[in-house]
C-alpha positions in Angstrom: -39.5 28.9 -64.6 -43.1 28.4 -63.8 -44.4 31.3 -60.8 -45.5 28.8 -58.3 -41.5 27.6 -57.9 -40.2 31.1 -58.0 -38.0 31.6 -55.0 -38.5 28.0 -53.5 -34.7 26.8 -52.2 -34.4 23.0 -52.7 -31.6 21.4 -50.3 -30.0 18.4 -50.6 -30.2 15.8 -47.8 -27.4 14.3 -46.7 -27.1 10.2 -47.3 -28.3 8.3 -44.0 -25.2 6.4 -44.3 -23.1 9.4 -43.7 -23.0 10.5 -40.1 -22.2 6.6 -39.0 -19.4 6.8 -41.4 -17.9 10.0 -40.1 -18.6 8.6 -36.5 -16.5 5.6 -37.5 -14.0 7.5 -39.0 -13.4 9.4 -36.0 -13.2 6.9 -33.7 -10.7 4.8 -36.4 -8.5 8.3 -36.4 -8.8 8.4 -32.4 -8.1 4.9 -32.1 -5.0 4.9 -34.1 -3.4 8.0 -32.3 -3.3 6.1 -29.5 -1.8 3.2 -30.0 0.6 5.5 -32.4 1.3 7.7 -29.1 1.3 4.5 -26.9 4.7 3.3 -29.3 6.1 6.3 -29.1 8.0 7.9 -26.1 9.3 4.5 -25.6 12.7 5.1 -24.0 13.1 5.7 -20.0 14.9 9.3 -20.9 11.6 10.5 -23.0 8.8 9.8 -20.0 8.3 12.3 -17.2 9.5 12.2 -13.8 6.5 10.3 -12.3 6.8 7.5 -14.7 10.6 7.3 -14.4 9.8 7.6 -10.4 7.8 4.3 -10.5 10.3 2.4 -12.8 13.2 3.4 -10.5 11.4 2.5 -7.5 10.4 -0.7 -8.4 14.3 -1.6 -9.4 15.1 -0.9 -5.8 12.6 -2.7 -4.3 13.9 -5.4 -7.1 17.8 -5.4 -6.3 17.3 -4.3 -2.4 20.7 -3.9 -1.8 21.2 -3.3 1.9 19.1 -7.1 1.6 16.4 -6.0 3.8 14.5 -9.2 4.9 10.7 -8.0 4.8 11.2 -6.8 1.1 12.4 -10.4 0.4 9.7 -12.1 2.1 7.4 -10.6 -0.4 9.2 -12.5 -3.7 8.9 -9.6 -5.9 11.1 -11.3 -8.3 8.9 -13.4 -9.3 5.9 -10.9 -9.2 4.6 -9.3 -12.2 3.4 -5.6 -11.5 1.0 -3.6 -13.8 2.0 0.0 -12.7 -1.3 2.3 -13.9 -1.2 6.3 -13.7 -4.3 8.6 -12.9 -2.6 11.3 -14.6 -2.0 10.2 -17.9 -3.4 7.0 -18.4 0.2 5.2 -19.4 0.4 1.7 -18.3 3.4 0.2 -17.4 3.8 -3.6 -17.1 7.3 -5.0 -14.6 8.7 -8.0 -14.8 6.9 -9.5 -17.2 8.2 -13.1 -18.0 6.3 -13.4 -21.2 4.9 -10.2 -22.8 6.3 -9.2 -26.5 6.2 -6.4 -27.9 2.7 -6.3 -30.3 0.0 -4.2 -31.7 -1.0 -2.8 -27.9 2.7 -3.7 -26.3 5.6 -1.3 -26.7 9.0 -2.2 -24.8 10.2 0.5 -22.9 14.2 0.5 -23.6 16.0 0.9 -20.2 20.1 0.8 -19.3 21.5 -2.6 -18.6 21.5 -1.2 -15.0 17.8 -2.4 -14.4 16.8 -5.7 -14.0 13.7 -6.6 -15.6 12.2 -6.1 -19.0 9.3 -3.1 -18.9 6.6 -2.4 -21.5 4.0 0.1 -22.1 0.9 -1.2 -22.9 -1.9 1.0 -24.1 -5.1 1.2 -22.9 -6.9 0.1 -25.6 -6.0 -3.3 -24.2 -8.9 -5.2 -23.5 -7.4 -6.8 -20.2 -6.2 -3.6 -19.5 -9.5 -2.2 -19.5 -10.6 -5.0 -17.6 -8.4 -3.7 -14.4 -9.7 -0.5 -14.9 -12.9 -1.5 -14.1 -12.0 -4.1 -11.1 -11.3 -1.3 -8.3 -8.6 0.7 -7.0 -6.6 -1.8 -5.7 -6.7 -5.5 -6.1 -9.4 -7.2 -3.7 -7.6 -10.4 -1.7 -8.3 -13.6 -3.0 -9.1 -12.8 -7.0 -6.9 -13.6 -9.3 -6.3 -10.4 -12.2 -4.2 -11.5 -15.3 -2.2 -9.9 -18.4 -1.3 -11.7 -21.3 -1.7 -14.8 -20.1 0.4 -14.3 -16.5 -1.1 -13.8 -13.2 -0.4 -9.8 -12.4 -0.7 -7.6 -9.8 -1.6 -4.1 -10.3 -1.1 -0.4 -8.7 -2.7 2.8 -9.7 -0.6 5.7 -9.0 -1.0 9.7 -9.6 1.5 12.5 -8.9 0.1 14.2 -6.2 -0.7 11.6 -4.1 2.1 9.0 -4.1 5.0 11.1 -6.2 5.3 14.5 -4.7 4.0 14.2 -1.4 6.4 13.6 1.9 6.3 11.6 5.0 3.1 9.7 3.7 2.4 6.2 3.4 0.6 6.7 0.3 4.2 7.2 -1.2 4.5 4.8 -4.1 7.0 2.5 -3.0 5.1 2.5 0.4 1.9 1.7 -0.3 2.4 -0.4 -3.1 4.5 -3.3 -0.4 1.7 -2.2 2.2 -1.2 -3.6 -0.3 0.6 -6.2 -1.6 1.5 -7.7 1.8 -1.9 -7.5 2.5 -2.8 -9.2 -0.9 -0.5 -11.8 -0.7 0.3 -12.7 2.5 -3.0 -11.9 4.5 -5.7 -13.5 2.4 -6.5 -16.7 4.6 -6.5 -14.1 7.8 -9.5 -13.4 9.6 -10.9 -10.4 9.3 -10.4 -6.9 11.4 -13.7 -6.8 13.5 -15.8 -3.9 13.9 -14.7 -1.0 16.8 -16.8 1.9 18.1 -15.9 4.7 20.0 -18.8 3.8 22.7 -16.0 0.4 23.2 -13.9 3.5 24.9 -15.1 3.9 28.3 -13.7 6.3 30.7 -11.5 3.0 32.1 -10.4 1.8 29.1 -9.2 5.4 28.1 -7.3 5.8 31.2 -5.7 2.3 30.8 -3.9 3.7 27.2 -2.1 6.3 29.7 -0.1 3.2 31.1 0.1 1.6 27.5 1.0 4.7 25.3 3.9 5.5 28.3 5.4 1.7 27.9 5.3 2.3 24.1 7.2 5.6 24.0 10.0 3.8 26.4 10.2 1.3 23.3 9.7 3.9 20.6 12.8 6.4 22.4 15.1 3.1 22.9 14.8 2.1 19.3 15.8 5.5 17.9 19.0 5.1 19.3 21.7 4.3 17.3 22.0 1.0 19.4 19.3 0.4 21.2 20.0 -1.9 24.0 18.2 -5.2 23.8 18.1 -5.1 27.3 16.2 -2.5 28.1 14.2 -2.7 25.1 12.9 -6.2 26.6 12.1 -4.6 29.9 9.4 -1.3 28.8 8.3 -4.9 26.3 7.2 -6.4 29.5 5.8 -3.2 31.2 3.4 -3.0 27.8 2.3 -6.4 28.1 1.3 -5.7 31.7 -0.5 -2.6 30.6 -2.6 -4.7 28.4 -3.0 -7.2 30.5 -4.6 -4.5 32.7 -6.8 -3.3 29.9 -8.0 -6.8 29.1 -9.3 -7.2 32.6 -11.1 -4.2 32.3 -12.7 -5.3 28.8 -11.6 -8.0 27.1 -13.6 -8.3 24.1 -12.2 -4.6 23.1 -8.8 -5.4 24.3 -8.4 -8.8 22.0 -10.0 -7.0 18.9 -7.4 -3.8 19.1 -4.9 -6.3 19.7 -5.4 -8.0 16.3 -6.4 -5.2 14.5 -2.9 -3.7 15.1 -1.4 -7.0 14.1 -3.5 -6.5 10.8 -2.5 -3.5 10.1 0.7 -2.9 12.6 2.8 -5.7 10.5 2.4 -4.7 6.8 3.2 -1.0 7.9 6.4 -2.6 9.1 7.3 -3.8 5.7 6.5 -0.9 4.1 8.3 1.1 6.4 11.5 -1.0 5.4 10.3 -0.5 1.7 11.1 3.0 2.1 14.3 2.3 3.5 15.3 0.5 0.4 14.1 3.3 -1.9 15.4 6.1 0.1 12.0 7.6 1.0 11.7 9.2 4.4 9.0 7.9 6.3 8.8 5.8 9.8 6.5 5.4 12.8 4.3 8.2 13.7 5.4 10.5 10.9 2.7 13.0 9.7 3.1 16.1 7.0 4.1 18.7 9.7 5.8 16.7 12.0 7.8 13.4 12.0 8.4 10.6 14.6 5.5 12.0 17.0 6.4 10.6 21.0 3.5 7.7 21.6 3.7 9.9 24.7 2.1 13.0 22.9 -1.2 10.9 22.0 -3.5 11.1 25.2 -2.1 14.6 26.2 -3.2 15.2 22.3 -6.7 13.7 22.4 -7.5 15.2 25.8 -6.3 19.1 24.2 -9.1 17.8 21.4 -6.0 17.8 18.7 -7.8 14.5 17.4 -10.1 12.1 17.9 -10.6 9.0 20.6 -10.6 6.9 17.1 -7.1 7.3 16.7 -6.6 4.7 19.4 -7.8 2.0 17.5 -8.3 3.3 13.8 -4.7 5.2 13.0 -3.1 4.2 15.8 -3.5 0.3 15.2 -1.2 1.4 11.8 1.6 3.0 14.6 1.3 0.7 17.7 1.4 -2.3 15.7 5.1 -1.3 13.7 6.2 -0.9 16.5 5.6 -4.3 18.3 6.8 -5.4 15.1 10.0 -3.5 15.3 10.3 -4.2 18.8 10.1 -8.4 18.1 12.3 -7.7 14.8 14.9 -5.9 16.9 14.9 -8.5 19.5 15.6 -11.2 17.4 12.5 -12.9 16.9 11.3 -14.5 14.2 7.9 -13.0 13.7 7.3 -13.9 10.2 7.4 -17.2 11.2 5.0 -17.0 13.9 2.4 -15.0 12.2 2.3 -16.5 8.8 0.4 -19.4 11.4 -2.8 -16.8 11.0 -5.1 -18.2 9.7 -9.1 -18.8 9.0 -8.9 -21.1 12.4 -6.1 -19.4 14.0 -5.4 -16.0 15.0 -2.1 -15.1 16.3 -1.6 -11.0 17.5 2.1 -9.8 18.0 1.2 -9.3 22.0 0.9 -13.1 21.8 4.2 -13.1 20.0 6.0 -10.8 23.1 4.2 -12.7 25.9 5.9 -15.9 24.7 9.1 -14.2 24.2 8.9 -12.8 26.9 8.1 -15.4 29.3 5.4 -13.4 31.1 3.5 -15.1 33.7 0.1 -15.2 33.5 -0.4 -13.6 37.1 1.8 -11.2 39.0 
């Protein structure tokens, strides 16, 4: 060999074509272990408690056997659910009237004692991927679809809405909450605005009267039979109270009134959501404490335990169950009356209880 190569090291370059063929390969491989995973683990005994959790839950709200009438109103029969997890990205599709199973579609095989047909569908799915991409929770008046079928879909996770207690981001909970508000709220006008400077020093001492009527209503309906009676009458000192607060501002008055309608109504159906699926959770029920007195609230706020906000922002959730408890209790057909909400229209449950009620318009 001639001196002027001696020692020179020649290397040989890889093709150009080689690294985009590796990358392929890769993703191929990657591909194909997940939609080989996503037809495995296809019987109800081989998936983990928080996916058997969600199946079981949604057969209860499905057969609702102590035939709760909130539950029904919602026609979940005839509502396909797309059921996602945070945790580990299995999607489960309920009630499904056409899927198959197919290349992305893997039937989960369940006892006879459940009553619709469930399948996993990988995530590879391109409509799949399209949910994941439209938001946490379905926005009111779009219509999301799955295999040709209009769907409505939940995302779940284990802390959050498995293992937690007393919370109404409980599965079962939240998912009749949403839905409610996805179904049976969309030609509803919209919550307006409230600030805390809308809480004058009046207005605040007006709740006292308020929050005292509600806890008469709140202690009379946790007996095991209340008396209708009675109920009616702390009904009527509450609407008084208001009526009181609405002289003293009446713009804030009428926009807490329908915000807790808003909100107060589809808290009521998912508190009856967890009485079909045997989760514990009601009116004013927090982590450390449960069923919290309406009376507890001022003497709260002025010990600076929480905020002002809780008047209008949490407490619209609380207040408004429990007008809607109170009318439901009485005998009165509220759905009726407020599925008359509409873009033109707006109908708040203290309208509902002053026509009940009979209340004249001046003492």
């Amino acid at each position: 060999m001639s001196e002027r190569y001696r020692g020179l090291r020649f290397e040989r370059k890889a093709p150009k074509w080689l690294p985009p063929v590796i990358f392929i390969g890769v993703v191929i491989s990657l591909l194909g272990i997940l939609l080989y995973i996503n037809h495995t683990y296809d019987e109800y005994l081989k998936l983990d408690y928080a996916d058997k959790l969600v199946i079981d839950e949604f057969e209860r709200l499905l057969r609702n056997e102590i035939n709760n009438k909130e539950i029904e109103d919602l026609d979940l029969k005839n509502k396909t659910v797309v059921f996602i997890s945070e945790d580990n990205f299995r999607v489960f599709v309920m009630n499904s009237k056409k899927m198959k199973n197919s290349l992305f579609n893997q039937k989960v095989k369940l006892s006879d004692k459940y009553s619709f047909d469930c399948y996993k569908v990988s995530i590879l799915n391109p409509e799949v991927i399209k949910l994941l991409l439209s938001g946490d929770t379905p926005k009111v008046g779009k219509t999301y679809k799955l295999n040709g079928e209009e769907v409505y879909y939940y995302r779940y996770n284990r802390d959050n809405n498995i293992d937690a207690k007393y919370t109404s981001d409980h599965i079962s909970v939240e998912l009749v909450f949403n839905m409610y508000n996805y179904y049976k709220q969309k030609d509803w006008q919209p919550v307006l605005e409230i600030s805390s400077s809308m809480v004058t020093k009046e207005i605040y001492e007006a709740y006292t009267d308020v929050f005292a009527h509600l806890s008469e209503m709140q202690y009379e309906l946790g007996k095991e039979t209340p008396d209708k009676q009675k109920l009616g009458e702390y009904a009527y000192q509450y609407v008084r109270a208001i009526d009181k607060m609405k002289e003293i501002d009446p713009e804030y008055t009428n926009k807490v009134l329908y915000r807790e309608t808003y909100m107060g109504v589809p808290r009521y159906y998912s508190i009856n959501a967890a009485k079909v699926t045997n989760y514990n959770f009601g009116i004013m029920y927090y982590e450390k404490e449960q069923n919290v007195s309406f009376s507890n609230v001022i003497t709260t706020i002025n010990a600076g335990g929480v905020s002002k906000s809780f008047l209008y922002e949490r407490g619209s959730y609380e207040i408004g169950a429990l007008l809607t408890e109170t009318l439901d209790y009485l005998g009165v057909d509220y759905m009726n009356v407020i599925s008359q909400n509409s873009k033109d229209n707006k109908v708040t449950l203290y309208d509902i209880l002053v026509d009940y009620l009979d209340v004249p318009e001046d003492l």
